[in-house]
N, C-alpha and C positions, 0 to 999 in steps of 0.2 A: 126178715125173710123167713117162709114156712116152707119146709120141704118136708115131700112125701114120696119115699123112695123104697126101694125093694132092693139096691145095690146099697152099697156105702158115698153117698157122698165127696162128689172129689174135695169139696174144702173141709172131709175129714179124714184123705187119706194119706194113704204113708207112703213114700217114693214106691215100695216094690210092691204095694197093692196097686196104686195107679198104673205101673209102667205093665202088670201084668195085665191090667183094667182095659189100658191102649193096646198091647199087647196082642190081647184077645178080639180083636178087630178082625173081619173077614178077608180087609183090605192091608195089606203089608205094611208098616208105615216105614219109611226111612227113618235109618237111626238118628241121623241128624235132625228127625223134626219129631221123634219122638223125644229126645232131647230137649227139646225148644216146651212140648207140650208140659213136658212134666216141671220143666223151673217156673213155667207160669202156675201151672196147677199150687206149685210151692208158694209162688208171691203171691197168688189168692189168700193163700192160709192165711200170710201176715194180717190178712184184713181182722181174723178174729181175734188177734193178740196187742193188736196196737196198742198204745198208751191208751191216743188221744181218739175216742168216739168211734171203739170197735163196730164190726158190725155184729149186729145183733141177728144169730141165726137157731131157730125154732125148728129141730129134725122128728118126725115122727119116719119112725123107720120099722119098715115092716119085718118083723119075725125070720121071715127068709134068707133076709142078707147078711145074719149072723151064720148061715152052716150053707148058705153056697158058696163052695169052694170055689178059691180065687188065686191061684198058683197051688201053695199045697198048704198042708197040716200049721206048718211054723211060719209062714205066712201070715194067716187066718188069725192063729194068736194074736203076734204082734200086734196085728191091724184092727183086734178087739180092746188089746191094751191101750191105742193111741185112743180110739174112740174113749174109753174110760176116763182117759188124762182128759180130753176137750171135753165132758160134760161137767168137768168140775168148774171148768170156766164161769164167770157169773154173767155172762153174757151168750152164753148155750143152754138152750133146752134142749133133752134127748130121751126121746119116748120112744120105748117100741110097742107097735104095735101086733100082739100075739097071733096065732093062727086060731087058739082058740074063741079068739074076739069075732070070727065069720069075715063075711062081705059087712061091708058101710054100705046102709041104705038098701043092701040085698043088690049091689051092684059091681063090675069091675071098672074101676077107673083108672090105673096104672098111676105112674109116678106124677107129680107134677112142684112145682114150686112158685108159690107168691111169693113176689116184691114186694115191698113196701119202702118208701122214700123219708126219709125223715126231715124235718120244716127247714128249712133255709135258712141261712146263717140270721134273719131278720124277723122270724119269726111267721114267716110269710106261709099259705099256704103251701101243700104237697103235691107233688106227682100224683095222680090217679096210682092206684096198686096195681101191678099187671100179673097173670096167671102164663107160667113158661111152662110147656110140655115138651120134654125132648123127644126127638123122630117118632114123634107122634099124628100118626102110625106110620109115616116113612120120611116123617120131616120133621124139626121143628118147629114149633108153633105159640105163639103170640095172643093171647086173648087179653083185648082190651074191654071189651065193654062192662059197663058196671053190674048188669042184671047176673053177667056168666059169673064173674070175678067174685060177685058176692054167693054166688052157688059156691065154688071151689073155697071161698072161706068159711063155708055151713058146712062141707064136707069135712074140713080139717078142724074144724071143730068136735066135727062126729067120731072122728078116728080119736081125736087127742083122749074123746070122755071115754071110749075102749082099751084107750093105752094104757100100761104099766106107768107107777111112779117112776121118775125121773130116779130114786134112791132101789128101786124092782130093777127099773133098765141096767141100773150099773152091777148089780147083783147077778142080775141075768148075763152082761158082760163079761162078768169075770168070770163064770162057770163056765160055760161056753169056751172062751180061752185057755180054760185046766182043760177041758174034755179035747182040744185041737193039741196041747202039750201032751197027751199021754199018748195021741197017734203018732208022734215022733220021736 
């Protein structure tokens, strides 16, 4: 899976980044299903921890979603810290990409995230890859076809070769994190 996002990724957040993530929804949500939302959001994670045939997930994350505040100052930390702990994982890439990197392509594309299926227990052919845009631009959206899907993998390509090393991201992480520790 490649994502490419401007917020934090829920299968890399922390219960009170999340619950402030839903939280911050226009729309009220009951406690009781804001509840529901966040243990799922949590048994997503397990996917990246498992023993047996994690899933393998590829974040390029843009510059912004480290200093848009997301509750407050000691929030933001933590939530930079969790991110540091999961790209040590050998089954996570985490790239950010800077601001001074520009547009990809001299264009706005906003978030999106490729799947990718891994072969069948028989060795057998995959799933076609599918391209998910969420409420994009007032919905979620599904792009199958191969011409689009292989654009959105030309694009994540282009951002990965403007991103920071993976060993810059985690550097950039933890400064970030002192500079949200000293506002509180």
């Amino acid at each position: 899976m490649i994502c490419y996002n401007e917020h934090i990724p829920g299968l890399l957040q922390t219960d009170d980044y999340a619950e402030a993530m839903i939280g911050a929804c226009h729309v009220k949500v009951p406690e009781e299903e804001l509840e529901q939302r966040l243990e799922l959001r949590l048994k997503r994670q397990s996917l990246l921890t498992r023993k047996r045939l994690p899933l393998t997930l590829d974040v390029l994350l843009h510059e912004s979603a480290l200093y848009r505040l997301v509750g407050d100052a000691e929030l933001m930390a933590a939530q930079l810290r969790h991110l540091d702990k999961f790209a040590t994982l050998p089954n996570v890439s985490l790239r950010i990409h800077p601001y001074r990197a520009g547009l990809t392509w001299g264009i706005l594309h906003g978030p999106f995230v490729i799947l990718s299926f891994r072969p069948d227990s028989r060795g057998g052919s995959t799933e076609p890859s599918i391209v998910y845009r969420e409420g994009a631009p007032s919905s979620d959206i599904y792009i199958e076809k191969p011409d689009e899907v292989d654009r959105y993998t030309e694009l994540s390509a282009a951002i990965r070769a403007m991103a920071l090393t993976e060993t810059e991201t985690r550097d950039l992480l933890r400064q970030v994190a002192k500079e949200y520790d000293h506002e509180h």
